[in-house]
N, C-alpha and C positions, 0 to 999 in steps of 0.2 A: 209494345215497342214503338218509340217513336219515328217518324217518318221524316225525310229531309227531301225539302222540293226546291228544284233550282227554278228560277225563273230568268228569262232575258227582258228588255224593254223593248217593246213593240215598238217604240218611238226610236230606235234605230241610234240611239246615245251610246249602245255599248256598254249601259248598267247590267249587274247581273246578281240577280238577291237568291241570297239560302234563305231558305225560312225551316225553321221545324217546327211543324204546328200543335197548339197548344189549347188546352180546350178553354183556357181562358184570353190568353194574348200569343201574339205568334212571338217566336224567338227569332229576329233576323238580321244578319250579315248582310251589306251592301257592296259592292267593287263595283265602282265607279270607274270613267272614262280618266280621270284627272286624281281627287282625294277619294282615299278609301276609308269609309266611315264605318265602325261599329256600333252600328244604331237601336233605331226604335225597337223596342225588341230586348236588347241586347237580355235583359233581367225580363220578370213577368211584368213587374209594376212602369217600366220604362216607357216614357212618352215623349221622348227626345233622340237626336244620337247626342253618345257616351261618349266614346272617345273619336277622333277625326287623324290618319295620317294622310297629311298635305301631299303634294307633289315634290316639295322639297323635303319630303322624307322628315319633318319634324310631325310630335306626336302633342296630340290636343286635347285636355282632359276638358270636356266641354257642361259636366254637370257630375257632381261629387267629389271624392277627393282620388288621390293618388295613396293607397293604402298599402304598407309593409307589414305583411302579414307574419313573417318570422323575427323573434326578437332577434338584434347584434344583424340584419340585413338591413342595405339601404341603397343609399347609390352610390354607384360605386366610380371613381374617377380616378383608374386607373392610366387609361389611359394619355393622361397629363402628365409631364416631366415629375419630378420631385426633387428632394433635398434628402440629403445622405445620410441625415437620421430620421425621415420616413420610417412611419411605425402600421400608418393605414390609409387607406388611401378612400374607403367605405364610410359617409354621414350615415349616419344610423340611428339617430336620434333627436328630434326637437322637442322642447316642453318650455311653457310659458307659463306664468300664476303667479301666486301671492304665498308667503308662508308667514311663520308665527313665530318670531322671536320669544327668544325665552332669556332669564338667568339660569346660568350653570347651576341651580336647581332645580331648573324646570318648571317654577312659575313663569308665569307672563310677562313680559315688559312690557312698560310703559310707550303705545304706540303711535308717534306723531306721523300721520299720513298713512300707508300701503309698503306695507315689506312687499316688494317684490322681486322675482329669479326669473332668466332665462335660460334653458339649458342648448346648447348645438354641438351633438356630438359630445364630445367629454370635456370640453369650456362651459362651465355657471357662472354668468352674469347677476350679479346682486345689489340692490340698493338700500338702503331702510334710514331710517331716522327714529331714534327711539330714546328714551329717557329712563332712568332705571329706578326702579322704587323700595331696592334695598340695596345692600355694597354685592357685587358679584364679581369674577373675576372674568367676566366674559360673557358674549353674547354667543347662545347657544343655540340649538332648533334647526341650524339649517338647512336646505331640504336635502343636499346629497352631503357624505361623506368625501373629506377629500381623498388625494388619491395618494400610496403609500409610499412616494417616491422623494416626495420633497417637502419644507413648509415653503408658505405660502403667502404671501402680505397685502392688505388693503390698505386704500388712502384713506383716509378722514378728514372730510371737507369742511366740515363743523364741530368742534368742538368747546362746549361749555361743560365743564367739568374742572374736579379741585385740584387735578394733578396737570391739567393743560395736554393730554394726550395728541400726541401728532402724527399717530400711525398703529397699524392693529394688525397682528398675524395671524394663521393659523398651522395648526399643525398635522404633519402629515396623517395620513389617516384621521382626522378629525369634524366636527362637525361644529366647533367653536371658535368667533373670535376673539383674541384675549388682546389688552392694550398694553399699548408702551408706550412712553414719554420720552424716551430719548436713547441710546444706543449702548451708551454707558450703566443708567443707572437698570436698565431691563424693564420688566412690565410691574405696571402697578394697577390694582383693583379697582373698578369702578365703585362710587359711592352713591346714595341715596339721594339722587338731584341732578345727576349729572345727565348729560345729552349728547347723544353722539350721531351726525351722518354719516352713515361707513358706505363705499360704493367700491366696486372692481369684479376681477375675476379671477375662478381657481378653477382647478382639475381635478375631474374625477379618475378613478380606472376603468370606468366602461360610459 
């Protein structure tokens, strides 16, 4: 069983360290005069302090990250006013990358530069620029599905294509976006040559 030893500082500072000792590295707690740091120690492999809270009661991740360990947890900002269709008040998720456009077949597009997403929470951020090298009705692959509530529409900030496309949607629950030229005539299929930069953002359900 292990042991837990208090110590004070002889040096009359008013520090006062737990350690539990460890046949490899000691495990120890610091409380300080001022900021109380969770330090050297904290883990076996630790040769730092971890985390520090200040006097002003702010908390300081000082080496590693800030990790949520249950999915759908995060932080939670409740305590901030809201707006009357507040749904949550909990970030719960970030992810950054790259993903693979496709045609609504499922091969590949034609890829000019880095498709890239951010995700915060249930907003995906997406950029790509891509050229297509058969007729498709859409650009497919994306990394989340949208969410089942509403469709959804992108800008298109480049367009070289046979139909002149000026704007791209996608559909609820879907993971495709498909173009349209103008409001009237609906969406028309991309063709074998065409380029398109589509940039914006959609909603997932989680």
């Amino acid at each position: 069983m292990s042991k837990v030893k208090i110590q004070g500082n002889a040096s009359g500072t008013g520090v006062v360290t737990l350690t539990a000792p460890n046949t490899n590295t000691d495990r120890t707690i610091t409380l300080p005069d001022g900021d109380i740091s969770l330090g050297v120690g904290i883990d076996d492999n630790a040769t730092s302090t971890a985390i520090t809270i200040d006097a002003s009661e702010n908390v300081e991740i000082n080496t590693g990250n800030l990790i949520i360990g249950t999915s759908g947890k995060g932080i939670d900002f409740s305590a901030n006013g809201n707006a009357a269709g507040m749904t949550s008040e909990v970030l719960d998720d970030y992810e950054e990358g790259t993903w693979t456009p496709t045609h609504t077949d499922g091969t590949t597009l034609g890829i000019v530069g880095v498709a890239r997403y951010t995700k915060i929470g249930n907003a995906v951020t997406i950029n790509i620029d891509v050229q297509f090298t058969k007729a498709s009705a859409g650009i497919s692959g994306l990394p989340f599905t949208s969410t089942t509530n509403t469709n959804q529409t992108f800008n298109v900030g480049y367009s070289a294509t046979s139909n002149n496309h000026n704007y791209a949607h996608m559909n609820a629950s879907g993971a495709t976006i498909s173009a349209w030229y103008n409001v009237v005539n609906g969406g028309v299929a991309f063709v074998n040559g065409d380029r398109v930069m589509v940039g914006g953002t959609y909603f997932t359900d989680s």
